[in-house]
C-alpha angles and dihedrals in degrees: 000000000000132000096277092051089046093042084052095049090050101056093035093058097040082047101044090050100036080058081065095079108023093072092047086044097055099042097047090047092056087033091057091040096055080042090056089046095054093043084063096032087052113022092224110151090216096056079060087046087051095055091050099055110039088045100060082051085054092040085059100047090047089054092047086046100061094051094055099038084061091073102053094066090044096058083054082069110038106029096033109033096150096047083046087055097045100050109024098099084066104022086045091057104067091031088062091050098046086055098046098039115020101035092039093053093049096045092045088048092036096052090044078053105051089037108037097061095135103004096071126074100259088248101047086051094050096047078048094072084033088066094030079059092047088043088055089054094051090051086049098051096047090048096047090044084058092048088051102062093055082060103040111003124205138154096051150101129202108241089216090194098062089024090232132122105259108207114237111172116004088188088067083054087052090055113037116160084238095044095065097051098037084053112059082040097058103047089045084059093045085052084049086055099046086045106056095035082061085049104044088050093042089047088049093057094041087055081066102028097241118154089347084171088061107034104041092060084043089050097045091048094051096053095047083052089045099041087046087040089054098052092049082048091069111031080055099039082055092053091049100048083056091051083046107061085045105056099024106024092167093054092050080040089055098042093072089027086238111169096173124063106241137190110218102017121197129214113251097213084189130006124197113192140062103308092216092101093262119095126016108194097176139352133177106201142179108211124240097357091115089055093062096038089055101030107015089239127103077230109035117141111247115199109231126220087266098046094047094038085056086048104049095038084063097055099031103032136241115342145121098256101181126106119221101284108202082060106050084032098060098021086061095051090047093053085051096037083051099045091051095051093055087057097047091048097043086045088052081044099065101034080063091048098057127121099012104298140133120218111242094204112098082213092069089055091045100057087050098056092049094049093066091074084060098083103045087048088059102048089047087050093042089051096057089040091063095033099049095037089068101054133136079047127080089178108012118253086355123063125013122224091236090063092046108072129094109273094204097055116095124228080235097056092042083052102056087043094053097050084046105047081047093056097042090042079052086056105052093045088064090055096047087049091042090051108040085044090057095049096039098050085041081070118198137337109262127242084262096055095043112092114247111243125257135209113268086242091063080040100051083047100052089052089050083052103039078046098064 
C-alpha cells in the first residue's frame, strides 16, 4: 500500500465512524425538544420524565461527536496537505462558518439548556434545544455544502499562477445544485436515525414493562418521525439520484454495475457474478426502474461504466475512471434496502400501537431493539456510496485523489497514525456503548426526582436572578 491508499483508509475509517454520531445527534435534538413541547403544551409529568432522560442520551452522543469531529479538519492538514493548498480559499470558507456561528450557537444553547433547568423561565428553555436542533442543521448544511462542491464544484476559478481554487461566488456554494438535494436527504435520514435508536431503547423497557407511561408515547412518537422521515428519505434519495447521473454518470453506472448503456435499464436487486462486466451467473432484475431512478422516465437512457470511461478519458485524458464497482454496487443496494426496511418497520409499529394498545409478543420488541443498529448501517452505506463513487476524483473533474495527498508524509508514519487513530477510535467506542448502555438501561427519573413545576412568575425571578 502506498500513502494515498493509507491516507484513504485513514479518512474513510475517522469519518465512517465520526457519521456514527451527526445523524443521532440531529434527530434526538429535534426528538427531546418536541418531548419538552408537549411536556408544556400537556402538563404530563412523563412527558418531563421523557426529556430527561433522552436528553442525557443526546447529551452523550454530542459529546462523542465533537471529539471525534476534531479529527476530521486536522487530517485536511496533515494527510492532505496539497488538497488542503488547492482548495482552501473555497472549502475553508463554510467550515469556518460552521465553527463561529453553528457550533457556537449549539454549544451556547446547549450549555443554557443543560444548566437552566429551573433558572429559565419553562418557555425560554424550551426555545434553548429548539435552537441547539436549528444550530445542528446549520452545521449540517455548511459541512454538506462543503461536501458538495468536492462533488460538483461552482462558483470558482483556478489562480494558475499559485495553482489554488479562487472563490468566486460563495452564494453559488450555498446553493449547489448537490447541495439542495444532499441536504434534505440527508436530514430525513438523520430523523430516521433519531427515530429508530428512541425506538429500539423504548421497545427494550416495554419488553419488560418497565415506565410504560414514558416509553409508549416515546415509542409512538419515534415511529410517526421515522415513518414521515422515510418518506422524505426517498423523495429526496430520488432527487438526488437524477442530480446525480447527471453530474456524476459513472457513479450512478457504477451503482447498478451497468457496463452497457442501456434504454430502458432495469434495477438488479441482486447480481451474482463477477461484477467486471464479464460474466453474469444470476440476477434478479426489475425492469426500467433504473430508468426512472436515473432519468425520471420508465425509458430513459442510462450511460454505462464503458461508454462514460470513453467519455471522460476524452476530456480528462488517459486514466482508469472508474471507482471500485463491487463496493458502490453493493453499498448502494444495502442504503436503499435499509431505508426501506425502516419504513416498513416504523409503518408495523404503529399499526401495533394503535389504539392504544401495547403488543404482548416479545417479537415484536425484539425486532425493535434490533432495528436500532439499521440506520446507522445505511448512512454509513450511503456515505461510501457517494464517496467512492467519486473516485478517482478528490474534487470531481478537478483535482484527483492521487494528487491530493501530502508529498512529505511518509507510507511508515501514516501508517502508525492510521493504526493509532483505529485503536483509540476502538476505545472510545467502548466507552460511547458502555455509556449510553448504563443510562439507557438506568430508564427515566421518577416522579420524585422530577422537579415540580413552578409558575412562570417564580420562573421569570429566578432568570432575573440567575442573570445577574
Amino acid at each position: 500500500m502506498d500513502t494515498v491508499d493509507i491516507a484513504r483508509w485513514q479518512f474513510g475509517i475517522t469519518t465512517v465512524y465520526h457519521f456514527l454520531f451527526v445523524p443521532l445527534t440531529i434527530g434526538l435534538s429535534a426528538l427531546v425538544a418536541i418531548l419538552e413541547t408537549a411536556w408544556l403544551r400537556t402538563g404530563k409529568t412523563a412527558y418531563l420524565r421523557a426529556t430527561k432522560f433522552w436528553g442525557k442520551l443526546f447529551l452523550i452522543n454530542f459529546a462523542m461527536g465533537i471529539v471525534t469531529g476534531l479529527v476530521q479538519e486536522f487530517q485536511f492538514g496533515m494527510n492532505w496537505s496539497d488538497y488542503s493548498r488547492f482548495v482552501g480559499d473555497i472549502f475553508g470558507a463554510p467550515l469556518a462558518i460552521e465553527g463561529l456561528l453553528a457550533f457556537f450557537v449549539e454549544s451556547t444553547f446547549l450549555g443554557l439548556w443543560i444548566f437552566g433547568w429551573d433558572r429559565l423561565p419553562r418557555r425560554l428553555h424550551n426555545a434553548c434545544i429548539w435552537i441547539v436542533h436549528v444550530g445542528t442543521l446549520l452545521s449540517a448544511y455548511f459541512i454538506l455544502a462543503a461536501n458538495s462542491w468536492m462533488q460538483h464544484p461552482v462558483g470558482y476559478r483556478v489562480d494558475h499562477e499559485s495553482g489554488r481554487a479562487v472563490l468566486t461566488d460563495f452564494w453559488a456554494v450555498l446553493t449547489n445544485p448537490t447541495q439542495l438535494v444532499a441536504f434534505p436527504h440527508t436530514i430525513t435520514a438523520a430523523f430516521v436515525t433519531g427515530g429508530m435508536f428512541m425506538a429500539g431503547v423504548s421497545a427494550w423497557h416495554l419488553a419488560r414493562r418497565k415506565n410504560t407511561e414514558v416509553f409508549r408515547p416515546s415509542l409512538k412518537l419515534a415511529l410517526a418521525v421515522t415513518a414521515i422521515a422515510s418518506i422524505g428519505v426517498a423523495i429526496s434519495g430520488d432527487l438526488q439520484g437524477k442530480v446525480m447521473t447527471e453530474q456524476q454518470p459513472m457513479k450512478m453506472a457504477a451503482a447498478e454495475a451497468l457496463y452497457e448503456t442501456e434504454q430502458p435499464a432495469s434495477f438488479s436487486i441482486v447480481t451474482v457474478g463477477t461484477l467486471d462486466g464479464d460474466e453474469e451467473i444470476f440476477g434478479i432484475k426489475v425492469p426500467h426502474v433504473l430508468s426512472f431512478l436515473a432519468t425520471g422516465t420508465l425509458d430513459g437512457e442510462v450511460k454505462g461504466i464503458n461508454h462514460v470511461q470513453a467519455a471522460e478519458q476524452a476530456r480528462y485524458g488517459a486514466g482508469d475512471y472508474r471507482p471500485l464497482i463491487p463496493v458502490v454496487y453493493w453499498n448502494f443496494r444495502i442504503m436503499v434496502g435499509v431505508g426501506m426496511l425502516t419504513a416498513l418497520v416504523s409503518l408495523l409499529g404503529l399499526w401495533l400501537l394503535r389504539r392504544r394498545r401495547l403488543p404482548s409478543s416479545p417479537w415484536v420488541y425484539r425486532i425493535g431493539m434490533l432495528s436500532l443498529t439499521l440506520p446507522f448501517i445505511g448512512n454509513s452505506a450511503g456515505w461510501i456510496f457517494t464517496e467512492m463513487g467519486r473516485q478517482p476524483w478528490s474534487v470531481f473533474g478537478v483535482m484527483k485523489t492521487s494528487a491530493s495527498v501530502s508529498p512529505g508524509v511518509t507510507a511508515s508514519s501514516m501508517l502508525i497514525s492510521v493504526v493509532s487513530l483505529t485503536a483509540l477510535y476502538a476505545f472510545l467506542l467502548v466507552i460511547e456503548a458502555g455509556l449510553m448502555l448504563k443510562y439507557a438501561k438506568a430508564g427515566p427519573p421518577t416522579e420524585d426526582e422530577v422537579a415540580p413545576p413552578s409558575s412562570d412568575d417564580s420562573d421569570s425571578e429566578r432568570s432575573l436572578a440567575f442573570a445577574y
